[in-house]
N, CA, C and O of each residue as an XYZ file, in Angstrom:
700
protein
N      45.489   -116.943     16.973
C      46.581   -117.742     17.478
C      45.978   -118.954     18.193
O      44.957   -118.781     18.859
N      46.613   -120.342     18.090
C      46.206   -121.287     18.572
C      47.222   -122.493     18.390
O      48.248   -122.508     17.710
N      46.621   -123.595     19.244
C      47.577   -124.765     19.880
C      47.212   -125.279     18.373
O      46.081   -125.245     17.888
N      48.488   -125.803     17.676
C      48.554   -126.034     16.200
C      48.027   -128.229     16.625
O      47.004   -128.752     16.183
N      48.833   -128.794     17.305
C      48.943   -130.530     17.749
C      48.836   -130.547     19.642
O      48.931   -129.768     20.591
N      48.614   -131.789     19.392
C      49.027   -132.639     21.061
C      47.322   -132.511     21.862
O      46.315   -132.319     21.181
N      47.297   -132.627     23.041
C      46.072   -132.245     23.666
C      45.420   -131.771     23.652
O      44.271   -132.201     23.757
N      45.903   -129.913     23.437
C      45.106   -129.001     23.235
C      45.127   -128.457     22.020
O      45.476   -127.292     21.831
N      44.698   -129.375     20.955
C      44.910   -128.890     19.686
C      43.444   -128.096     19.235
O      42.292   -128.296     19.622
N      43.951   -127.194     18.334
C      42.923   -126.278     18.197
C      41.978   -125.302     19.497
O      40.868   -124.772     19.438
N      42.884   -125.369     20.484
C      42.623   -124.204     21.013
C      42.931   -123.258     20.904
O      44.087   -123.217     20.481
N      42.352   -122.009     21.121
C      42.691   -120.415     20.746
C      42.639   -119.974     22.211
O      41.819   -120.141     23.114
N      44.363   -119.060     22.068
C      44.891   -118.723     23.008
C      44.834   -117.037     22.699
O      44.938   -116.513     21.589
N      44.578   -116.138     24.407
C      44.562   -114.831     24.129
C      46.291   -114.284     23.476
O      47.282   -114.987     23.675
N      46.339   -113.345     22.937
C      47.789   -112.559     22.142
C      47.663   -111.271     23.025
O      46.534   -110.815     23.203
N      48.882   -110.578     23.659
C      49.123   -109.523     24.228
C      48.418   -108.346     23.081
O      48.362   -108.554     21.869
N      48.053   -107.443     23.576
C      47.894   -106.067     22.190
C      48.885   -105.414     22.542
O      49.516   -105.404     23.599
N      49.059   -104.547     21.060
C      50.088   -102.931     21.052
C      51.267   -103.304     20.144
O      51.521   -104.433     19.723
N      51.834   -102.360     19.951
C      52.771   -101.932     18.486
C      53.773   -103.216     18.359
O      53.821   -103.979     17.394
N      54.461   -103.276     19.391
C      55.386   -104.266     19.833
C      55.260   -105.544     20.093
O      56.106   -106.084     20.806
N      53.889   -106.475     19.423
C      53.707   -107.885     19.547
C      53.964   -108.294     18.423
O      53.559   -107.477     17.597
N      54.427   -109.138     17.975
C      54.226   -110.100     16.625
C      54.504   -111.480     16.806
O      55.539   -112.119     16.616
N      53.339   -111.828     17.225
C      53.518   -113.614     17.561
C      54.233   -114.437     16.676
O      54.936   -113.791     15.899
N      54.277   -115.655     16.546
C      55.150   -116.338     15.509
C      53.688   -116.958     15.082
O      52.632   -117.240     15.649
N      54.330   -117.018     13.529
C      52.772   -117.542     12.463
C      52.760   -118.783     12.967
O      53.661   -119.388     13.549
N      51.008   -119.317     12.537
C      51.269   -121.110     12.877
C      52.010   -121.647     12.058
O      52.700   -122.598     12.428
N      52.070   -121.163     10.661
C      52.865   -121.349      9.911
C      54.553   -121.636     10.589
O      54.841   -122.770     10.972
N      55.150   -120.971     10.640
C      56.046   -120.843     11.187
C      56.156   -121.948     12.722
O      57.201   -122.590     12.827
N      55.197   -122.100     13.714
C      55.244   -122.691     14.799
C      55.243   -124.165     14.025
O      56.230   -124.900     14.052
N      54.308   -124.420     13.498
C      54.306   -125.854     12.879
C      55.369   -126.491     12.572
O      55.719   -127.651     12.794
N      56.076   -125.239     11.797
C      57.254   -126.200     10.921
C      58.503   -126.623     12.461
O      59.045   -127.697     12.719
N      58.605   -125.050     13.328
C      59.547   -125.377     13.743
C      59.041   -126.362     15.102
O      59.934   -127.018     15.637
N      57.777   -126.461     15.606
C      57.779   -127.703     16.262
C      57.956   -129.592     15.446
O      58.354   -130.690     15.834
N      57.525   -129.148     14.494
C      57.825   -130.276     14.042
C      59.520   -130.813     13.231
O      59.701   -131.890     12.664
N      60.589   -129.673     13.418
C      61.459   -129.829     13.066
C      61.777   -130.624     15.028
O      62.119   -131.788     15.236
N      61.602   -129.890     15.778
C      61.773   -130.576     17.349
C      61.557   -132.405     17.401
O      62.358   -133.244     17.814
N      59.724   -132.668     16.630
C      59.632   -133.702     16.652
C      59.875   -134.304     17.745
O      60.036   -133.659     18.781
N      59.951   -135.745     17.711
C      59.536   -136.388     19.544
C      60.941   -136.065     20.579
O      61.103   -136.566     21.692
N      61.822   -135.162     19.936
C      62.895   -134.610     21.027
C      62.224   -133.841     22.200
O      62.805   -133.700     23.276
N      60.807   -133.281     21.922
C      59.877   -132.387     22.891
C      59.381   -133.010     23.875
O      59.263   -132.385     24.929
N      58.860   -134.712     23.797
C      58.460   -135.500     24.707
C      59.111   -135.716     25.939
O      60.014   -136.551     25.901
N      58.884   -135.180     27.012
C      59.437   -135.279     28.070
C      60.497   -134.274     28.681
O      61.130   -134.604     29.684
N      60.652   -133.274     28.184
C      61.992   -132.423     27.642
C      61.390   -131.249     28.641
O      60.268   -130.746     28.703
N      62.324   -131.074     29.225
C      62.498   -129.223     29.726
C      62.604   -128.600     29.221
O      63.492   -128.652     28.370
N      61.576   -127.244     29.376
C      61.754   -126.505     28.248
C      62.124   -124.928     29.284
O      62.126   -124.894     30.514
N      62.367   -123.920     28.480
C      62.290   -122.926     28.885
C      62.041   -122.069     27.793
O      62.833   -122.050     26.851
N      61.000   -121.333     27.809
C      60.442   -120.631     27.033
C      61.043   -118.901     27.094
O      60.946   -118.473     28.244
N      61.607   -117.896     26.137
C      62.197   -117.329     26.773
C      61.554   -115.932     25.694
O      61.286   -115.872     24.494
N      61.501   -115.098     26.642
C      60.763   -114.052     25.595
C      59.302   -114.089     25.439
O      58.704   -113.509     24.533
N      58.714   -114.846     26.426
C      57.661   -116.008     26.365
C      56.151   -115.132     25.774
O      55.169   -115.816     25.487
N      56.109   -113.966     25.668
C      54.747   -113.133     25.133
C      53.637   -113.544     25.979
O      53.316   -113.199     27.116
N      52.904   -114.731     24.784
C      51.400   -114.760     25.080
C      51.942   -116.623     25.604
O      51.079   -117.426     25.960
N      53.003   -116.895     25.563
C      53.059   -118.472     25.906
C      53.140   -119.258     24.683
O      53.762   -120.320     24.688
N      52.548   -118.814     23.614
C      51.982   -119.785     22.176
C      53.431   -121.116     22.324
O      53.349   -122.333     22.488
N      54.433   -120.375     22.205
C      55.490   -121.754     22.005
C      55.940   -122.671     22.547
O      56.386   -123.722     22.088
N      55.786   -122.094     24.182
C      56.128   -122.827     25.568
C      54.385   -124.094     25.939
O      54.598   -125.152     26.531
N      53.289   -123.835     25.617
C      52.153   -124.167     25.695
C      52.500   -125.094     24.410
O      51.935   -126.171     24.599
N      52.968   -125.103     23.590
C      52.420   -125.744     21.905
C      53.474   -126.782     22.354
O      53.192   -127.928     22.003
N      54.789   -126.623     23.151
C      55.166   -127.500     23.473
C      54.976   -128.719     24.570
O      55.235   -129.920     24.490
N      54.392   -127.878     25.676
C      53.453   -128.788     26.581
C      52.583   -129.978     25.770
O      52.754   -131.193     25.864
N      51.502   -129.195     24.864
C      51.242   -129.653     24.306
C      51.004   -130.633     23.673
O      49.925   -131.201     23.507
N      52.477   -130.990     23.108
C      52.723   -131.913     22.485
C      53.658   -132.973     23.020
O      54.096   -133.900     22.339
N      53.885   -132.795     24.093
C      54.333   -133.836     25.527
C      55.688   -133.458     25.928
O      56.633   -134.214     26.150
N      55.647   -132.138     25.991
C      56.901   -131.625     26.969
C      57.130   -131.710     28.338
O      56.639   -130.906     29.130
N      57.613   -132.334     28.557
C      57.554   -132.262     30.670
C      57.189   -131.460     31.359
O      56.288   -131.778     32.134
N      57.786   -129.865     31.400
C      57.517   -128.756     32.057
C      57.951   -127.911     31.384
O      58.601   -128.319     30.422
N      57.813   -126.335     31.548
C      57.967   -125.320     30.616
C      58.230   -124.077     31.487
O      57.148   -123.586     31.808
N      59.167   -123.463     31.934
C      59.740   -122.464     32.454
C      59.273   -121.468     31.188
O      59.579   -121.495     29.996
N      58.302   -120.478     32.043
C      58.213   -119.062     30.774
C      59.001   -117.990     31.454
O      58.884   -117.879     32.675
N      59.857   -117.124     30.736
C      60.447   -116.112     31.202
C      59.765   -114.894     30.386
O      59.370   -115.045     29.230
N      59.672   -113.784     31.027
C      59.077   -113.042     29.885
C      59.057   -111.306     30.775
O      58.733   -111.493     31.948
N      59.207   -110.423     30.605
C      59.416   -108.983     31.287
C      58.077   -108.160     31.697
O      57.564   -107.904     32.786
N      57.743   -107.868     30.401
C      56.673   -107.066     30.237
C      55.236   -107.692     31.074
O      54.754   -108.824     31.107
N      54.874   -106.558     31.630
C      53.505   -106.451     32.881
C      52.109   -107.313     31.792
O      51.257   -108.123     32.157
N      52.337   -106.780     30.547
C      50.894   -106.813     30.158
C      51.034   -108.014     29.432
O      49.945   -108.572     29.300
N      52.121   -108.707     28.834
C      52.486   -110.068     28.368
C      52.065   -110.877     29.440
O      51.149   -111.696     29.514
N      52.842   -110.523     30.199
C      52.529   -111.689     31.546
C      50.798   -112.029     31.898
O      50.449   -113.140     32.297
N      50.044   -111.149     31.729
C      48.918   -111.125     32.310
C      48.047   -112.238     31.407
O      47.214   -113.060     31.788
N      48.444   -112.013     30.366
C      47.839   -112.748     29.041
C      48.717   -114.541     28.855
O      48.167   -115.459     28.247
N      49.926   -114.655     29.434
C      50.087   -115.690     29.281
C      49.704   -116.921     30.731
O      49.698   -118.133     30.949
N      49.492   -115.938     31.255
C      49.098   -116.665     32.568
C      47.583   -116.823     32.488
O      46.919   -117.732     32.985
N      47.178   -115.847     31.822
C      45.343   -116.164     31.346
C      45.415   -117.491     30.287
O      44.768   -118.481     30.628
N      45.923   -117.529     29.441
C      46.183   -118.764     28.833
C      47.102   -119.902     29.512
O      47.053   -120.874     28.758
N      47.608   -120.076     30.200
C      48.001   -121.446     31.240
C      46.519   -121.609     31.925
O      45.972   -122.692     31.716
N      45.767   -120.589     32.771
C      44.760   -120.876     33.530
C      43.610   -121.684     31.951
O      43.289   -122.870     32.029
N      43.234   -120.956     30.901
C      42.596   -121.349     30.027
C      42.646   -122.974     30.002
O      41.751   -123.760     30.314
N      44.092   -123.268     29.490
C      44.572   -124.708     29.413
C      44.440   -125.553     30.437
O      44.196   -126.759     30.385
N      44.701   -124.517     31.864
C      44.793   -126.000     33.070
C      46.230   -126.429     33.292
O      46.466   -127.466     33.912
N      47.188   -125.672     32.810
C      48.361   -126.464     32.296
C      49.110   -125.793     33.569
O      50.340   -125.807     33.506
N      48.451   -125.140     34.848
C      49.583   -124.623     35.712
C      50.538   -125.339     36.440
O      51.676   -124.913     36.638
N      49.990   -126.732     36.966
C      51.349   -127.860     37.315
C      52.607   -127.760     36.773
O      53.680   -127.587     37.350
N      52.335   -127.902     35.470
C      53.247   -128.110     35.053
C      54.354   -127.096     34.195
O      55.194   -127.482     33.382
N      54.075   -125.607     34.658
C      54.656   -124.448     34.108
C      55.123   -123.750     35.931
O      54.787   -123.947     37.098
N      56.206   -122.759     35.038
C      56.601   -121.691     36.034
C      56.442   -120.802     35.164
O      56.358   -120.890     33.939
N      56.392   -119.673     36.054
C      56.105   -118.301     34.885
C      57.346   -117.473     36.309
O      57.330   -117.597     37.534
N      58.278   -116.670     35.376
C      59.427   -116.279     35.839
C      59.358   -114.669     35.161
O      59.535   -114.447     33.963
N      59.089   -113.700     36.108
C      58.943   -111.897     35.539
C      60.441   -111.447     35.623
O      60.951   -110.951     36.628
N      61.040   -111.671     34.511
C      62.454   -111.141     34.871
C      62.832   -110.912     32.846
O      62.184   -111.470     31.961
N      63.710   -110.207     32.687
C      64.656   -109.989     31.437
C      64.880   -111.572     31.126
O      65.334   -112.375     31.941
N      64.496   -111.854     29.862
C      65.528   -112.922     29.564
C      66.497   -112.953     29.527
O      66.890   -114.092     29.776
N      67.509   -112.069     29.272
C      68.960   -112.085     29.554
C      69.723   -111.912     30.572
O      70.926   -112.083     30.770
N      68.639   -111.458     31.350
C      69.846   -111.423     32.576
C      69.115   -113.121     33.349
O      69.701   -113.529     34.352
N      68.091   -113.827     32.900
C      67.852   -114.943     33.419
C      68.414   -115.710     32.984
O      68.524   -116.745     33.641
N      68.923   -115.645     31.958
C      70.062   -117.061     31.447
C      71.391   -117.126     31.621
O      72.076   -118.062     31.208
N      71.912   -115.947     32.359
C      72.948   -115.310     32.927
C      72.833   -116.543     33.708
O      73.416   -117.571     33.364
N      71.996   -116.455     34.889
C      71.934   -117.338     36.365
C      71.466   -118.691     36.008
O      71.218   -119.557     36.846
N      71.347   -118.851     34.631
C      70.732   -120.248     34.794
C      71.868   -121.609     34.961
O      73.014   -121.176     34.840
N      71.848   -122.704     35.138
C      72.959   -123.520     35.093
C      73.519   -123.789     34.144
O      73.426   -122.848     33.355
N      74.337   -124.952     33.574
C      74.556   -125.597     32.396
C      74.142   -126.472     31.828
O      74.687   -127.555     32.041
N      72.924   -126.417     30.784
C      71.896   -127.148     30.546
C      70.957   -127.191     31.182
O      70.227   -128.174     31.058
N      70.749   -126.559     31.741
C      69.457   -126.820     32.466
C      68.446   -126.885     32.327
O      67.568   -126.913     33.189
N      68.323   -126.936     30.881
C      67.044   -127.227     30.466
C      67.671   -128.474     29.081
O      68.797   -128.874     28.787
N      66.173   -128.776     28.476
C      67.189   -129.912     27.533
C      66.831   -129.066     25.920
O      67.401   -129.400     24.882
N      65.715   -127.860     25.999
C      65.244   -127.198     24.989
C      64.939   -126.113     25.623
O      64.368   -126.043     26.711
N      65.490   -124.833     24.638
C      65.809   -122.665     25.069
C      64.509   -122.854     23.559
O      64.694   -123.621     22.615
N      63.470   -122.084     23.698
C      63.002   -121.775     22.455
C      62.610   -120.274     22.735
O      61.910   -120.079     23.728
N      62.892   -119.457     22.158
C      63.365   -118.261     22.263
C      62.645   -117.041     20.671
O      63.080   -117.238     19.536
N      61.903   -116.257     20.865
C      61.405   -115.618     20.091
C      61.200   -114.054     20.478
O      60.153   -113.418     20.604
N      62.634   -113.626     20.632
C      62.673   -112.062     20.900
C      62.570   -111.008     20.113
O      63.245   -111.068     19.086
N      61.751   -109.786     20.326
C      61.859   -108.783     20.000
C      62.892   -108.780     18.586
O      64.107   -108.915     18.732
N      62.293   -108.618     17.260
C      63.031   -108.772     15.708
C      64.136   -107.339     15.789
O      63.480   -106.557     16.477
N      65.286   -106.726     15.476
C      65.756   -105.882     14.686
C      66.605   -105.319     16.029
O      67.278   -104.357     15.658
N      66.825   -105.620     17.627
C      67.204   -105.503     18.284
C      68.293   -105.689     19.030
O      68.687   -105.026     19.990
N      68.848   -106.825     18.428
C      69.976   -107.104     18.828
C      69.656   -108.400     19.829
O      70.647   -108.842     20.410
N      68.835   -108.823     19.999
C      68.478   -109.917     20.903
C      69.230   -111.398     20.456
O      70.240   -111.913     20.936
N      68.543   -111.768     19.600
C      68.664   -112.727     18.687
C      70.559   -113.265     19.077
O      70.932   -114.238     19.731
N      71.414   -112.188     18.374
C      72.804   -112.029     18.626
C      73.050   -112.561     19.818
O      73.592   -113.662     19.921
N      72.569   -111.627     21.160
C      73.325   -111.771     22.182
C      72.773   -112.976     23.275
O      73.405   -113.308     24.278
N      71.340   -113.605     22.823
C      71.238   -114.862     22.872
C      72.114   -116.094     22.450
O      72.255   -117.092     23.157
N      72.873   -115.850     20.816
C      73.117   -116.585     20.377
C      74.773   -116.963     20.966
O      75.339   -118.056     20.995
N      75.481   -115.016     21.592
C      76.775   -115.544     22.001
C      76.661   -116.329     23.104
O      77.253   -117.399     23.247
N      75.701   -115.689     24.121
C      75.795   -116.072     25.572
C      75.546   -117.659     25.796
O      76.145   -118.473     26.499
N      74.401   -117.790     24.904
C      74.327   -119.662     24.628
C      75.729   -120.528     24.337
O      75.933   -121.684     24.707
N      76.827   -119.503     23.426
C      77.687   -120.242     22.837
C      79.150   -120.168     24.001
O      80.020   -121.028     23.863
N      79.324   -118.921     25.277
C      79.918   -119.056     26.155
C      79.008   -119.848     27.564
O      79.476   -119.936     28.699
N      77.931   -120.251     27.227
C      77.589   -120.714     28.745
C      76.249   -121.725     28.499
O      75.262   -121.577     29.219
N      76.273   -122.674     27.529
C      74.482   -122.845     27.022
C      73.682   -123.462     28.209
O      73.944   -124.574     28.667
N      72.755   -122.710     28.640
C      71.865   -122.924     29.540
C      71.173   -123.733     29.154
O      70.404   -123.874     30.106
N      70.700   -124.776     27.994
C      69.803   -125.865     27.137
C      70.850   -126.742     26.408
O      71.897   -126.346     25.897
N      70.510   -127.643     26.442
C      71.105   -128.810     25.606
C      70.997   -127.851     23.919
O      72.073   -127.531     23.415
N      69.916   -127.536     23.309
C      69.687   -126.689     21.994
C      68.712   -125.733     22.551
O      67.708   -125.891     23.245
N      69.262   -124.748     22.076
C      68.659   -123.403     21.443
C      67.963   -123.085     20.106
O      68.583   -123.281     19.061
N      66.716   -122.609     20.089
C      66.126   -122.751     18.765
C      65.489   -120.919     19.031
O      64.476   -120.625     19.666
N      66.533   -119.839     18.263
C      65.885   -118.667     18.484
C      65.165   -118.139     16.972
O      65.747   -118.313     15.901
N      63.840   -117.485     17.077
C      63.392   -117.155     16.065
C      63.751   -115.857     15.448
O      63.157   -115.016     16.124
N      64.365   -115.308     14.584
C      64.722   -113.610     14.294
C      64.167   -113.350     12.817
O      63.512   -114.130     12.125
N      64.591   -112.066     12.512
C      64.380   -111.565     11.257
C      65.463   -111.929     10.675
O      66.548   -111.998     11.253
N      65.200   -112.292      9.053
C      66.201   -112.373      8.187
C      67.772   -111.891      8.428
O      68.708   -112.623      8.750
N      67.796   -110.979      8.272
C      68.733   -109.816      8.574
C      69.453   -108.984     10.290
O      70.072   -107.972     10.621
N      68.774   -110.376     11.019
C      68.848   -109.632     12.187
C      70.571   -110.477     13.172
O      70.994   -110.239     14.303
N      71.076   -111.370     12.168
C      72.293   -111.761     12.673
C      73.492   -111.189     12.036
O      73.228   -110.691     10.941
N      74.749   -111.105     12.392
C      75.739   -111.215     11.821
C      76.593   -112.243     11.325
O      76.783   -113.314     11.902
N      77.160   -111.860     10.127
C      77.350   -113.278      8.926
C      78.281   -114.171     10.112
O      78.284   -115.402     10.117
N      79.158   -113.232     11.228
C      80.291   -114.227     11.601
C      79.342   -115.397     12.923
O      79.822   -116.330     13.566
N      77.968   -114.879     12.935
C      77.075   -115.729     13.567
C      75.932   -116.688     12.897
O      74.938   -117.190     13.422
N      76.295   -116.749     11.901
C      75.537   -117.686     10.681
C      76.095   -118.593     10.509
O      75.879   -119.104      9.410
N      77.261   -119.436     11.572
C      77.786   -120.809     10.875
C      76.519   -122.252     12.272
O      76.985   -123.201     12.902
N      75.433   -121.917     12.254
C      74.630   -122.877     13.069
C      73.490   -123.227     11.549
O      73.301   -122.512     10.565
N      72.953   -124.472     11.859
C      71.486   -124.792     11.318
C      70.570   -123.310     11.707
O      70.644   -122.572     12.690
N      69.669   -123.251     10.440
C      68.727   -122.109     10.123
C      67.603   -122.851      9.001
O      67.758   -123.500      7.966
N      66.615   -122.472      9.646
C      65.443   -122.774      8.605
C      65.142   -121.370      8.164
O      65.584   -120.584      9.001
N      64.268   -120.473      6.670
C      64.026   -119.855      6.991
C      62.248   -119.602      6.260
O      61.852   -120.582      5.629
N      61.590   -118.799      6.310
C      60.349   -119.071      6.274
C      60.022   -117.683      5.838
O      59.701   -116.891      6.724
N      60.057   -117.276      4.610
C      60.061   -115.673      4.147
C      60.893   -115.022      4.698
O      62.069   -115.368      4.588
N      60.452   -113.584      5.655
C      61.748   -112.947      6.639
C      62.170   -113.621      7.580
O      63.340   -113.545      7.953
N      61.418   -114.285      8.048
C      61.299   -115.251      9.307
C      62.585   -116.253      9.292
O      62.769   -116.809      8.209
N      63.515   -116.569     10.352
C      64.512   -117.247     10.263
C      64.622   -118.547     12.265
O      64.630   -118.744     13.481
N      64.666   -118.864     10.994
C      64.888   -119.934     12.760
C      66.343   -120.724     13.115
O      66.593   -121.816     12.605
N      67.108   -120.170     13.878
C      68.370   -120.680     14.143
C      68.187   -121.944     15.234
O      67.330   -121.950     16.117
N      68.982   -122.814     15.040
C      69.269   -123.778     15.867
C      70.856   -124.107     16.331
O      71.601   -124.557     15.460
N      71.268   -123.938     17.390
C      72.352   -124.554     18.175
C      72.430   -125.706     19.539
O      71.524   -125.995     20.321
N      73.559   -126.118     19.502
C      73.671   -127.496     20.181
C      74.719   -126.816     21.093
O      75.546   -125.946     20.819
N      74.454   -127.458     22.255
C      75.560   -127.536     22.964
C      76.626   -127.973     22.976
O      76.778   -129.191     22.880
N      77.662   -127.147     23.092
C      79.189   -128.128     23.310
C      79.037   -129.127     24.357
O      78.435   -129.105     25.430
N      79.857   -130.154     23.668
C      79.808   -131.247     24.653
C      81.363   -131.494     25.782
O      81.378   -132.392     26.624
């Protein structure tokens, strides 16, 4: 795993271990940072589900303002904060130990200007990201990554890239 563009390009960043990781391919990071394109420059981000950092960092990266990581798990955390220290990039990050869902609960309206979001596949995440964004969106857009199969059809009327199983939804905020 590694910083695909921007500053720290071609650096290799540590990945959490155990049954329950599956980072997003560069494959996959590439396309969907570059579907972002210079909307990332300057942009709040909040990284949500945040693992090892790879998406919240790739966006720094590539000239994101600041990067809120949210992320639960003890042993994720340890590894994405080893990679902010790696980078140097701690100014300009928060690292937040809480559920993503109950953190976007409290977050404001918009409060960020970019949600990039890569939860746990086959869980139901994906979904209840996608309502809670659509009663309250805490980001100007939401860009969550899921499995093929992991939405319901009456939640398939947003932009979707998809990339083998791999699916990348995008939503906008009501205005």
């Amino acid at each position: 795993m590694r910083i695909i563009a921007g500053r720290w390009k071609g650096q290799r960043l540590k990945s959490p271990k155990g049954i329950d990781v599956r980072p997003t391919s560069d494959r996959v990071k590439e396309a969907w940072m570059s579907s972002l394109g210079n909307d990332i420059l300057g942009a709040k981000v909040v990284d949500l589900f945040a693992g090892s950092g790879a998406l919240g960092l790739e966006a720094l990266s590539r000239g994101a303002k600041s990067v809120v990581f949210v992320e639960a798990s003890s042993a994720s955390l340890r590894t994405l904060k080893a990679n902010i220290e790696l980078l140097g990039s701690g100014p300009e990050v928060a690292v937040v130990k809480r559920d993503a869902m109950n953190y976007i609960k409290r977050a404001g309206r918009e409060d960020f200007d970019i949600a990039l979001a890569d939860p746990p596949y086959g869980k139901g995440y994906a979904e209840a990201l996608i309502e809670a964004f659509r009663d309250h969106p805490f980001a100007s857009r939401l860009w969550v990554e899921h499995g093929k199969g992991d939405l319901a059809e009456s939640l398939m009327d947003h932009e979707q890239r998809r990339y083998g199983e791999t699916v990348i939804s995008t939503l906008e905020a009501e205005r």
